[in-house]
N, C-alpha and C positions, 0 to 999 in steps of 0.2 A: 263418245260412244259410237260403235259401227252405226251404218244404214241399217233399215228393218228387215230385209233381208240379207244384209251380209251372210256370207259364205255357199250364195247359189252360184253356181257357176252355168253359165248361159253359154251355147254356140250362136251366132247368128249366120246362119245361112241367107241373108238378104243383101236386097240392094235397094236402093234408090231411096222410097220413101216410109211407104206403109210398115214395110218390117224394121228397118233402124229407125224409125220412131220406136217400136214397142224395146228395141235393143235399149235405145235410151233412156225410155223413162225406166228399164229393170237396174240397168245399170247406177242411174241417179239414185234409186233406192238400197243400193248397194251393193248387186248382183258384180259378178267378175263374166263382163260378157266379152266375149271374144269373138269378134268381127273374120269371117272366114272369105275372104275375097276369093272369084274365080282367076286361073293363069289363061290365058295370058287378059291384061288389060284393068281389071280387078273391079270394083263398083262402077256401075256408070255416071253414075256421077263426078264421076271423077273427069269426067269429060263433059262437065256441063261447062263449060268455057266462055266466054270472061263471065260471072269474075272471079279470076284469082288472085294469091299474093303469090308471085314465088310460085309461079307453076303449081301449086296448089289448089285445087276448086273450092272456092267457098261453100260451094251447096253439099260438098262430100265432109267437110271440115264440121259445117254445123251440125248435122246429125248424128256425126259418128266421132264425137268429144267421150271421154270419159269410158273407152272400150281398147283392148288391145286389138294391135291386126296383122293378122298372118295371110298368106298367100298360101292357096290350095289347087292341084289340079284334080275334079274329082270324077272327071272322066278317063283320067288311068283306075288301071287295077290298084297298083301303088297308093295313090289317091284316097279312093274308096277304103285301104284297111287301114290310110292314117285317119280316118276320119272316125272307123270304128272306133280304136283305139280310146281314142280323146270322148266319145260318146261313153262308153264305159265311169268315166269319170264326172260326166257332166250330170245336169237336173235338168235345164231345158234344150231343145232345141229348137229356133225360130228361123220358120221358113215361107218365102215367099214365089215360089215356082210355082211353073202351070199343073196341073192335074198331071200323077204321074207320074212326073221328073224325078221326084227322089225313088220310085219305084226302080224304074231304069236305071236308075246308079246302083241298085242292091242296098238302097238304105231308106227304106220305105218304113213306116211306123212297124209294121210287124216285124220287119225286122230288126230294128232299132230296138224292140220293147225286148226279143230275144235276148239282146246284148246286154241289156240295162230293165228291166224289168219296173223300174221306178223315174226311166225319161217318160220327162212331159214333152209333147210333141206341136207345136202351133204354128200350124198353113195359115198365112193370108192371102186370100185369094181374089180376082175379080167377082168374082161370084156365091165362093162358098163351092165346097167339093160334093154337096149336091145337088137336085138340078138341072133342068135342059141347059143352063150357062153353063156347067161345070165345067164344061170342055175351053171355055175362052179366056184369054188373058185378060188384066184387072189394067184400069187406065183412069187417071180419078177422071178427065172429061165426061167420058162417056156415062162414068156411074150415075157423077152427078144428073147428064142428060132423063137417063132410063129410072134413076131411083124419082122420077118426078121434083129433085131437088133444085133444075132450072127453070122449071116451068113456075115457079113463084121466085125466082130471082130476078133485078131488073126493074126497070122504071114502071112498067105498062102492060097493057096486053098489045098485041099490035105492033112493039117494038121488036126487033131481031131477040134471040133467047142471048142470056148474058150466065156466064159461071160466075160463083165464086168466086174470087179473086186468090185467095189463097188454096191450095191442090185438097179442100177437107176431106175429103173421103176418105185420101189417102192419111193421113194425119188421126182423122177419126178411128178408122180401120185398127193404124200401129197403136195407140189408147186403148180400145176395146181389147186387142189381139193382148196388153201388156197386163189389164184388168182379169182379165182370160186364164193366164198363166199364173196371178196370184192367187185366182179361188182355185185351180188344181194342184198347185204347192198344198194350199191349208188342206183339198181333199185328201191330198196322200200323206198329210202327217199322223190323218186318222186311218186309208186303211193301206199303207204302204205301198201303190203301186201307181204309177203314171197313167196320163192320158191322154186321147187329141183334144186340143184345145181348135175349132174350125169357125173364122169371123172371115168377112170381107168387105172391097170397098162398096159392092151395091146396096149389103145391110148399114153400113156406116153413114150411105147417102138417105135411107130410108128415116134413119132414126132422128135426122135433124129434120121431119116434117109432122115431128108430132102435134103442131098444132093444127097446120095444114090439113093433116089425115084426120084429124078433130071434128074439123069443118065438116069434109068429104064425107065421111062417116056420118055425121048428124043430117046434111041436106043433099048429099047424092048429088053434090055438086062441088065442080071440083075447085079451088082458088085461085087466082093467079097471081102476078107479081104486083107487088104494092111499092116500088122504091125502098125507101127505107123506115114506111109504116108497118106499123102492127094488124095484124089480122083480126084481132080480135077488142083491142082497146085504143082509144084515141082521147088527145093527142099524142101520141111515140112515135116521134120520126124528128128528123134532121131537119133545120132552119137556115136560111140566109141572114147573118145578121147585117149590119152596116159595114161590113169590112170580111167575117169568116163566116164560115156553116159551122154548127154548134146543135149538137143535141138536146132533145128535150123529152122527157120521160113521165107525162103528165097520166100513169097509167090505171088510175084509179080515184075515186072521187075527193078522197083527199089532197092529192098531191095536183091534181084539177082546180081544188079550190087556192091552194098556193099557187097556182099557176095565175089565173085570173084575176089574186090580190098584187100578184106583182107587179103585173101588164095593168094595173088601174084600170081591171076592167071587170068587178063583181057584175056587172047586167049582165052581164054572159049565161050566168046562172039563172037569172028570172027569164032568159028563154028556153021557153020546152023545148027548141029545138038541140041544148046542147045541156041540161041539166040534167042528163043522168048518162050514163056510160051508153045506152045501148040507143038512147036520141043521140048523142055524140057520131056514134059511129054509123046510123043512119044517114048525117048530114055531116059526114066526113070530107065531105071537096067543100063546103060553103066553109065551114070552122077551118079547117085546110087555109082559106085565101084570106080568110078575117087574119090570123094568127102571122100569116105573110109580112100582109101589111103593119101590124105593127112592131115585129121581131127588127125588121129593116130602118127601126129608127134610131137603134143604140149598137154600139160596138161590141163584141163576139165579149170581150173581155169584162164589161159594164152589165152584160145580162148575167152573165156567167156568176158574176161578184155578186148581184142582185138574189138570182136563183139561190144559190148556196145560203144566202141570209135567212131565205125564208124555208130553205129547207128541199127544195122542188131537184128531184134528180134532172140533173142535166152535166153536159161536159164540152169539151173541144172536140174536135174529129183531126187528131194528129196524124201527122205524117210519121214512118216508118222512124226516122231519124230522129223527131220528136219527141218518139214513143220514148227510144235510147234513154234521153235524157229527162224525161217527167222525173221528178223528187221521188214518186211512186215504186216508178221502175227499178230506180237504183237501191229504195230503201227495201225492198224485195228481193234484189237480187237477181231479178230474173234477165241481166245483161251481165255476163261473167265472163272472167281473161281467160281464154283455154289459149295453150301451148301446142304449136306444131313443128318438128325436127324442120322444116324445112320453113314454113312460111312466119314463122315465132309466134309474136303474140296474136292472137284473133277474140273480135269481141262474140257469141254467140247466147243463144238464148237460155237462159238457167233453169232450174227446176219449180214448176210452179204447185209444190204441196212443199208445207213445211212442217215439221212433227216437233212439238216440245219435248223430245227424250232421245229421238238418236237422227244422227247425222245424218244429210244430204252430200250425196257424193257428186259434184259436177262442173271440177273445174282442173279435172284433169284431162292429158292432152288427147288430140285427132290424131289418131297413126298415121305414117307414111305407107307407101303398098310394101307389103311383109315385114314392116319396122319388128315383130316380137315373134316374127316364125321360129326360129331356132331358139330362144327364151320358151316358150312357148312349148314347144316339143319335149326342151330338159322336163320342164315342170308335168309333161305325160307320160316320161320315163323311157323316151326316146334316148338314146346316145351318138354319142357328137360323131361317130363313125356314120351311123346310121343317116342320121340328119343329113352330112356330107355328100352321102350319097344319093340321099333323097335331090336335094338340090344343084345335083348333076344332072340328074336325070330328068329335071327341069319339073319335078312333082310335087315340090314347093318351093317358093320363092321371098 
């Protein structure tokens, strides 16, 4: 059986991160997206350099699996009425430019909606198109900065400010921006016409501080970075053991009491200062150093094996490569062989929803720059004369 939405056919007008995210989770789902690269040069990512296989970018290959890719100039005149064209035929189109830019091309949502009356349209933006930001471009650092979502990352107060480690805004953003486009699919089933879909990375950076804004909101005070504690319950955070760091998820008084029958150590409990979650988190740096000293007497692997017996969530803190190879990862799926013309096999990240009734699409291949432009074209009713000429004229590639 197809994906759940097989037979949408997507443009993606994006690059880098925030928008071929949402290109690929539509696509995983089943959509037929079709990746529109600018001439000359095409995604930038494609210039994020080493590493490659094969002249290929990894960073361009992971996120744009599972999409065709043609080559567009859409600052010709020519340009602009191939692109109409192919919008006529389409359901969405996903874009990530500054406030604007598709205006100045002539294919701005009103006009787009002229064309097609039932295109859904979705901007991802730095900011959201409205707004004293509207005007700035989107950069996950910064979001993170401004969306308050560095200012509780990070060991401390007092320490230099720390990101994320991986780009979330942007990643969050293409998620939201992909959630976005599937409630105005279902809107227009019921009243038949499209609509903008409008998310970005500084909403995307906001949303990950809902516990944070919890705090703020109740005590008008604002939270800072805890390492890789909990703000709100203890013990949850990361251990030194005899040998590795290993997590522990002690986040409620149950999983409390597994905790301290494992470490032999029930008195923990007949002190008020730690028998109930909110003494707990009062004397968080004393329990903190107790729990140090004795995590650091058994090996990452010995607690681990202990935990799991009695039930106490806890895990490893694996490495990237690690991650690849957990039993977990593979029995999931979510590390799959996609195919590139050029660089072959590559391993990338797979779809992490799985549906008991219709298929996940995501293990086919990362286009080359303009690998299915003229494919592409037949199937918009373009002709090989026409095509020919277009790619003289250097208006697709």
């Amino acid at each position: 059986m197809p994906g759940p939405i097989h037979g949408v056919k997507v443009l993606e007008l994006a690059q880098i991160m925030a928008g071929p995210t949402c290109g690929l989770m539509l696509a995983d789902l089943g959509a037929e997206v079709i990746k529109i690269e600018k001439i000359p040069g095409g995604d930038d990512t494609r210039r994020f350099l080493p590493p490659d296989i094969n002249g290929e970018a990894a960073a361009f290959m992971m996120m744009n699996r599972n999409k065709r890719g043609m080559a567009l100039d859409l600052k010709t005149k020519e340009g602009v009425e191939v692109f109409k064209r192919m919008v006529k035929q389409a359901d969405v189109v996903v874009e990530n430019f500054r406030k604007g830019t598709l205006e100045k091309l002539g294919v701005g949502y009103e006009e787009l909606k002229k064309i097609n009356p039932k295109i859904i349209l979705c901007e991802i933006s730095g900011y959201g198109r409205t707004g004293p930001y509207a005007d700035k471009g989107g950069f996950d650092l910064i979001a993170q900065g401004m969306s308050g979502l560095m200012s509780i990352t990070g060991e401390s107060k007092g320490k230099p400010p720390m990101k994320v480690g991986a780009p979330v805004t942007d990643i969050t953003a293409g998620i939201l921006a992909a959630t976005g486009v599937l409630a105005a699919l279902v809107s227009r089933a019921t009243t038949g016409v499209g609509q903008r879909v409008d998310t970005s990375l500084y909403e995307a950076g906001i949303i990950h501080t809902y516990w944070q804004s919890a705090i703020a909101s109740a005590t008008g005070v604002a939270p800072g970075p805890l390492g890789s504690a909990h703000p709100l319950t203890a013990p949850y955070q990361a251990f030194q053991t005899k040998d590795k760091w290993i997590t522990v998820g002690a986040s409620n008084q149950n999983t409390w009491l597994k905790l301290i029958d494992a470490l032999g150590a029930k008195e923990l409990q007949e002190n008020e200062k730690f028998n109930s979650n909110a003494n707990r988190m009062k004397n968080v740096a004393e329990l903190t150093e107790l729990l140090k000293k004795e995590l650091v007497k058994k090996t990452a692997e010995e607690w681990l094996k202990l935990f799991d017996e009695k039930g106490l969530p806890c895990g490893p803190i694996n490495t990237v490569t690690e991650m690849f190879e957990d039993p977990q990862t593979i029995e999931r799926k979510m590390i799959v062989d996609v195919e590139n013309k050029k660089a072959g096999s590559f391993k990338a990240i797979g779809m992490p929803i799985k549906f008991s009734e219709t298929k996940v699409e995501d293990t086919k291949e990362s286009p080359t720059f303009g690998q299915h432009t003229k494919q592409i074209l037949l199937d918009h009713g373009f002709k090989s004369e026409e095509i020919d000429s277009l790619m003289k004229q250097g208006v697709v590639s």
